[in-house]
C-alpha positions in Angstrom: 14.2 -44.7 -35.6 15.5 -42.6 -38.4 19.5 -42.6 -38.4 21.8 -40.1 -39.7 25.1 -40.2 -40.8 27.1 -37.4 -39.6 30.7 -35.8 -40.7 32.3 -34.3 -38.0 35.0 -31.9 -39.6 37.8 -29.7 -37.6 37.4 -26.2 -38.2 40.3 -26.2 -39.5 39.9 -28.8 -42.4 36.0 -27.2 -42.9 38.3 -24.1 -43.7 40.7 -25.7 -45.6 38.7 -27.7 -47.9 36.5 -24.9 -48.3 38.8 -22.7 -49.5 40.0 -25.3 -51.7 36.7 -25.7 -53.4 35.9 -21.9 -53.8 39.7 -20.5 -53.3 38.4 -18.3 -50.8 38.5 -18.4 -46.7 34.6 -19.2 -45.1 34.9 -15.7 -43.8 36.0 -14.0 -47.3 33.3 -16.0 -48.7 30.9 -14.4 -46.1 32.1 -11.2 -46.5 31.6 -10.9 -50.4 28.0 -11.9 -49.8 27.6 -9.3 -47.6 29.6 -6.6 -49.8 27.3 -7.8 -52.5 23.8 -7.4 -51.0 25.3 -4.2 -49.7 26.2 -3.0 -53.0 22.4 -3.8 -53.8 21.0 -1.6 -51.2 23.3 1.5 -51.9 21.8 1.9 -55.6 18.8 2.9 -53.8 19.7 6.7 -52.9 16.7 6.9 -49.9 18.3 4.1 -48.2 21.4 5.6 -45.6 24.4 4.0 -45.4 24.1 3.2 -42.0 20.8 1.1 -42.5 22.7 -0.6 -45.1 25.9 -1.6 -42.7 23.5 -3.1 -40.4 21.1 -4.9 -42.6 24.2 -6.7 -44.1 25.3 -7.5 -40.9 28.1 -5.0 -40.4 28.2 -3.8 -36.1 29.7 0.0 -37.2 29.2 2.4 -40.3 33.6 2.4 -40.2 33.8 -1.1 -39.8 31.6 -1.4 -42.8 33.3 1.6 -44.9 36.8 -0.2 -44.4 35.3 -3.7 -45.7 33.5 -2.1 -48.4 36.5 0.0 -49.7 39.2 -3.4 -48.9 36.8 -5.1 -51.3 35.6 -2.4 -53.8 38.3 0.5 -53.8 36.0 2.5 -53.2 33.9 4.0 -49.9 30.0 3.1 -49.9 29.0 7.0 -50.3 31.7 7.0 -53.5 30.2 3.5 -55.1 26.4 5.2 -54.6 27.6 8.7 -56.1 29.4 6.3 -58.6 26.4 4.8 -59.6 24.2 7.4 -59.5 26.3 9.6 -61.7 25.8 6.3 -63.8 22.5 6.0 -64.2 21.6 9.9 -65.1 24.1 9.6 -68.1 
């Protein structure tokens, strides 16, 4: 019999000591990944923004937009345009 030792942690002080650690919430956490990968997929201009709000886990195309912009200042269809501008100059 192989045993295990186990940790079990509130919520709360998962949360807590998280944020400690990385001095951001689980969810915050989360949601950078997600804004991340996202920022990824918009650099490809055949790819619509609504595939990209879904593939990173996002339910709506607003929902998705207000993250996005929260985290980035700017809208999805601005940080594409953004970039693309970028990379013809």
């Amino acid at each position: 019999m192989k045993w295990q030792n186990q940790l079990w942690l509130s919520t709360g002080h998962f949360s807590q000591m998280f944020r400690k650690s990385t001095g951001e919430t689980p969810h915050q956490f989360a949601l950078r990944l997600r804004v991340e990968r996202a920022k990824e997929m918009l650099r490809d201009a055949d790819v619509r923004v609504l595939d990209v709000a879904v593939a990173c886990g996002f339910k709506t195309q607003q929902h998705f937009a207000r993250v996005f912009r929260r985290m980035c200042g700017a809208s999805p269809t601005e940080y594409r345009q953004e970039f693309l501008h970028h990379e013809v100059t």
